[in-house]
C-alpha positions as CSV (number, residue, x, y, z in Angstrom):
1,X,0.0,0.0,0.0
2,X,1.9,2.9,-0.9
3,X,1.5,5.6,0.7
4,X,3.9,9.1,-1.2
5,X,2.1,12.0,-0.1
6,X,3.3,16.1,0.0
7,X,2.5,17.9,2.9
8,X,3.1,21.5,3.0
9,X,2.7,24.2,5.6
10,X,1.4,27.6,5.4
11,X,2.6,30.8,5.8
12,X,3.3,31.0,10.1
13,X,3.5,34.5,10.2
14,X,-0.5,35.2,8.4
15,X,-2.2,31.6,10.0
16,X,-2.6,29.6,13.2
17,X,0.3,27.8,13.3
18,X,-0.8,26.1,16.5
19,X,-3.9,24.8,14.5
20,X,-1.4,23.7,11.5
21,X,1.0,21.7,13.7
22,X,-1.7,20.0,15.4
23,X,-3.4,18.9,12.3
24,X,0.2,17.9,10.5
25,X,0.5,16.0,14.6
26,X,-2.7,14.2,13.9
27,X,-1.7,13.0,10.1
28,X,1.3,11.7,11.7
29,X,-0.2,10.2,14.3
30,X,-3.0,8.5,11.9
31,X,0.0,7.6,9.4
32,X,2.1,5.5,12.1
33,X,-1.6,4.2,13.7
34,X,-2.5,3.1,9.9
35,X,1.0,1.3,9.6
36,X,1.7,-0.5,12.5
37,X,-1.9,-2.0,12.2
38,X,-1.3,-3.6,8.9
39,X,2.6,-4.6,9.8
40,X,1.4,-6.3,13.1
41,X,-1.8,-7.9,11.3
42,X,0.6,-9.1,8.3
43,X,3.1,-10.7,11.1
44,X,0.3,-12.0,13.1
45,X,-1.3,-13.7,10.4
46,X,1.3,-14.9,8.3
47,X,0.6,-17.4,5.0
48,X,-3.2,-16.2,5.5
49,X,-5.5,-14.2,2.7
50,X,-6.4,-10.7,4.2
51,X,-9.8,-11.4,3.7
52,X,-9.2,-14.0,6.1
53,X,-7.6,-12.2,8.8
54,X,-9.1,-12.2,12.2
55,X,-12.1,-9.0,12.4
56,X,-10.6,-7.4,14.8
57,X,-7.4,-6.7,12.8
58,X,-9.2,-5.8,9.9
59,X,-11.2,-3.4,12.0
60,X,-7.6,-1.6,13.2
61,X,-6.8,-1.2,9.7
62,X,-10.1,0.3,8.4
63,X,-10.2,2.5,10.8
64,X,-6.7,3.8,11.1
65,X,-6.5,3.8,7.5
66,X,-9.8,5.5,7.0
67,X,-8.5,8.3,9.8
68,X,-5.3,8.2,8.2
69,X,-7.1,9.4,5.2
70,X,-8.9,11.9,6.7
71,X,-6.0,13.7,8.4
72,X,-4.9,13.8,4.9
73,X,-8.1,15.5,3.8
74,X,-7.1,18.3,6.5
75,X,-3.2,18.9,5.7
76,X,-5.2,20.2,2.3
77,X,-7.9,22.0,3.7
78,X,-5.1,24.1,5.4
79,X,-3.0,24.6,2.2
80,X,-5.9,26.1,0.8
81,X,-6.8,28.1,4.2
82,X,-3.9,29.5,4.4
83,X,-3.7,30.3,0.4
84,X,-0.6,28.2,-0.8
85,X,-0.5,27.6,-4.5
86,X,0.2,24.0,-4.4
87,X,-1.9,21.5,-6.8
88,X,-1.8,18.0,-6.7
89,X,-0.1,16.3,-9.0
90,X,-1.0,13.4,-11.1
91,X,1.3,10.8,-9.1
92,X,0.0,11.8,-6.3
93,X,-3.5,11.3,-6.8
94,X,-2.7,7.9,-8.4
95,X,-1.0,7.3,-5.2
96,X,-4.4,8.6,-3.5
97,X,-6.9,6.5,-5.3
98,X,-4.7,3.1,-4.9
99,X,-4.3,3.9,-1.1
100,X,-8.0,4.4,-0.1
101,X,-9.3,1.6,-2.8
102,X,-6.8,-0.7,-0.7
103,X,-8.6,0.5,2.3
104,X,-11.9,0.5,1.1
105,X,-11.3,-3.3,0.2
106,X,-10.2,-4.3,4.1
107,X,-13.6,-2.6,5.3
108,X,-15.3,-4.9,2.7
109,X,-13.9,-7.6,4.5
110,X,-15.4,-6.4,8.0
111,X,-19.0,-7.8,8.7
112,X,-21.5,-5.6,8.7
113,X,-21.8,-5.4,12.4
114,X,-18.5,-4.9,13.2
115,X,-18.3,-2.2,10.5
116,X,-20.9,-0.4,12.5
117,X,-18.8,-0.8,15.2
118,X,-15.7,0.7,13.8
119,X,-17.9,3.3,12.4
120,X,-20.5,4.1,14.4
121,X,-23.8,6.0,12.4
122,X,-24.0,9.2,13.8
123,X,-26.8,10.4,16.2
124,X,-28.7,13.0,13.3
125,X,-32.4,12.6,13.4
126,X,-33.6,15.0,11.4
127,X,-32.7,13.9,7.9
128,X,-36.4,13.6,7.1
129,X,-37.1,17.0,7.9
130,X,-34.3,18.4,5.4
131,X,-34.4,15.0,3.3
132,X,-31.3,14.3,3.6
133,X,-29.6,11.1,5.0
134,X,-29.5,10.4,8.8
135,X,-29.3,7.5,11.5
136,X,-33.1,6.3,10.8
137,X,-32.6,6.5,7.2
138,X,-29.1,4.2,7.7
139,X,-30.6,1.7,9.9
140,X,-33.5,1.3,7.1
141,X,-30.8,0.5,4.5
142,X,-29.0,-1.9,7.2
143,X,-31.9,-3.9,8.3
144,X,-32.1,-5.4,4.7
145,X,-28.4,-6.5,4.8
146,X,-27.1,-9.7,6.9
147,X,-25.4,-7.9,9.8
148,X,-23.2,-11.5,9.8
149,X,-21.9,-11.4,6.3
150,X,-18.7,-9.5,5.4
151,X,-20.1,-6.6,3.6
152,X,-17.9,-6.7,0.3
153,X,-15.9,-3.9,-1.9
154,X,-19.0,-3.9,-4.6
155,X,-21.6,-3.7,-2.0
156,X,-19.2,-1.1,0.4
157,X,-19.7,1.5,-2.4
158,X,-23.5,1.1,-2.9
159,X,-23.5,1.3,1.3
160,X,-21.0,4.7,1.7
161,X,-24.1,6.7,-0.1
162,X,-26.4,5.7,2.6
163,X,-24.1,5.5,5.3
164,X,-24.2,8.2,7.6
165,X,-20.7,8.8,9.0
166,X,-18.4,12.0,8.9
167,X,-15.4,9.7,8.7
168,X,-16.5,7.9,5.8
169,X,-18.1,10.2,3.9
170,X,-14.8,12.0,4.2
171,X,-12.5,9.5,2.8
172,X,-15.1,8.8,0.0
173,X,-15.0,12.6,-1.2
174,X,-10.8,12.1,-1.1
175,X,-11.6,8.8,-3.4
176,X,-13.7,10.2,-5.9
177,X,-11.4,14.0,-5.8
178,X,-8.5,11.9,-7.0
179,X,-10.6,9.3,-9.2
180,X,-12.3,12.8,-10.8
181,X,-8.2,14.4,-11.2
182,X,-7.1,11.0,-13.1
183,X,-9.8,11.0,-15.4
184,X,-9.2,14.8,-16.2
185,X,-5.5,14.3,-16.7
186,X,-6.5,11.5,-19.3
187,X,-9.5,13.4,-20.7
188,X,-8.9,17.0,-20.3
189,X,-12.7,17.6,-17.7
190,X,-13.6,16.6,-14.1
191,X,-15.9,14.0,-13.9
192,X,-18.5,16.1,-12.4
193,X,-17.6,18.8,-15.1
194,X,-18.4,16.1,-18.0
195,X,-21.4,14.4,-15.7
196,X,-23.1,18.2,-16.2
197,X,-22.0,18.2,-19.7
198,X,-23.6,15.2,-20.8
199,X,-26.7,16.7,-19.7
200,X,-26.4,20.5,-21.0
201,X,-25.6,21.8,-17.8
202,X,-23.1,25.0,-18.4
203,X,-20.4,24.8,-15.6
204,X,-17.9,27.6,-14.6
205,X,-14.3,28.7,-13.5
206,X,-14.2,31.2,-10.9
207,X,-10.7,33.9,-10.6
208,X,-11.2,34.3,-6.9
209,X,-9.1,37.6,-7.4
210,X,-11.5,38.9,-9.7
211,X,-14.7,37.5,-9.0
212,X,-15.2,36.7,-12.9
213,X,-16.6,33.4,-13.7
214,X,-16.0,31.8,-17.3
215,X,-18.4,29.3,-18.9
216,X,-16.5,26.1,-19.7
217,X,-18.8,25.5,-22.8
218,X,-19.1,28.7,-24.2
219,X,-16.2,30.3,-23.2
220,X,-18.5,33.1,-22.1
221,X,-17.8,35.9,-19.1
222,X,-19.7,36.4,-16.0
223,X,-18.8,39.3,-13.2
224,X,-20.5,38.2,-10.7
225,X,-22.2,40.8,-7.9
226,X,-21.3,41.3,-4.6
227,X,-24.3,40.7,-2.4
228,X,-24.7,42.4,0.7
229,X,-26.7,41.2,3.8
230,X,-26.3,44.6,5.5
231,X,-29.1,46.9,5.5
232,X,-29.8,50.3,6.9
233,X,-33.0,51.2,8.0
234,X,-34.3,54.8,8.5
């Protein structure tokens, strides 16, 4: 499982640099967490298929790796907090994609109840009000499933859209950001970008500097307005 990532830190004098070392601390953290499981499971349970590795190894590995992820997920958000120019590269998001698909495969393995176990469905009740998903709306999808059955990498990605975690809905956004930037370095457009397309929907670049947005298809200019939720009253 490879594992080449860049992280880079902001500018110390314009951001909080206690806030970026404790989130560069937690990667690090999550890295070692992610590694030593996967060592210790592979020297535990030598001559033996993964899939058949005891569930409570598998469960240290999909969760440190799914953290590991995560902590990832926040090394960029504070590259682009702190406004650092850097892009990911190609490699890298190959790198990406392989790493999380690895993990991704190890949670397949875990049954379905110790998968809620690693990864427990968050306490949100309200999805109904706002239709959006939530724990009842979860536990509908998972009372059709066999909570003794190992859950499998097919059946893991139809489960992550009705799953109702932060942690995993996390690390799915990092595998589909870095299976969308593979897909535009072989075909020029974001997955999204040619999802819309295919359907006639215009999408749009924004200069942040400038506030002008360009259509993609058309090639076409938009300044967009400045709205202001200030207002005086005589």
């Amino acid at each position: 499982m490879s594992d080449k990532f860049t992280v880079i830190k902001g500018n110390s004098d314009t951001t909080d640099t206690n806030g970026i070392m404790r989130t560069i601390a937690l990667h690090d953290c999550w890295e070692r967490q992610y590694h030593d499981s996967v060592l210790q499971a592979i020297e535990k349970n030598k001559d033996m298929k993964i899939a058949d590795y005891p569930q409570d190894d598998l469960m240290k590995i999909s969760l440190s790796g799914v953290k590991y992820i995560d902590s990832i997920r926040e090394i960029r958000r504070e590259n682009e907090r702190v406004g650092t120019d850097y892009v990911q590269t190609l490699a890298e998001a190959q790198t990406a994609f392989q790493l999380i698909d690895a993990i991704f495969t190890v949670c397949g393995y875990l049954t379905l109840r110790n998968f809620v176990i690693a990864f427990p469905i968050e306490k949100y009740y309200k999805g109904d009000k706002w239709e959006e998903k939530d724990y009842f709306s979860t536990m509908e999808v998972l009372s059709k499933m066999d909570w003794d059955k190992p859950i499998g990498r097919n059946e893991l990605s139809e489960l992550l859209w009705d799953y109702y975690n932060a942690d995993l809905r996390h690390a799915y956004m990092e595998y589909t950001s870095a299976m969308s930037a593979i897909y535009k370095a072989q075909t020029g457009k974001g997955i999204m970008e040619k999802f819309f397309e295919d359907r006639g929907v215009p999408t749009y670049t924004m200069d942040k500097e400038t506030g002008i947005m360009k259509n993609n298809q058309t090639g076409d200019i938009v300044k967009t307005q400045k709205v202001s939720h200030i207002q005086i009253v005589k």
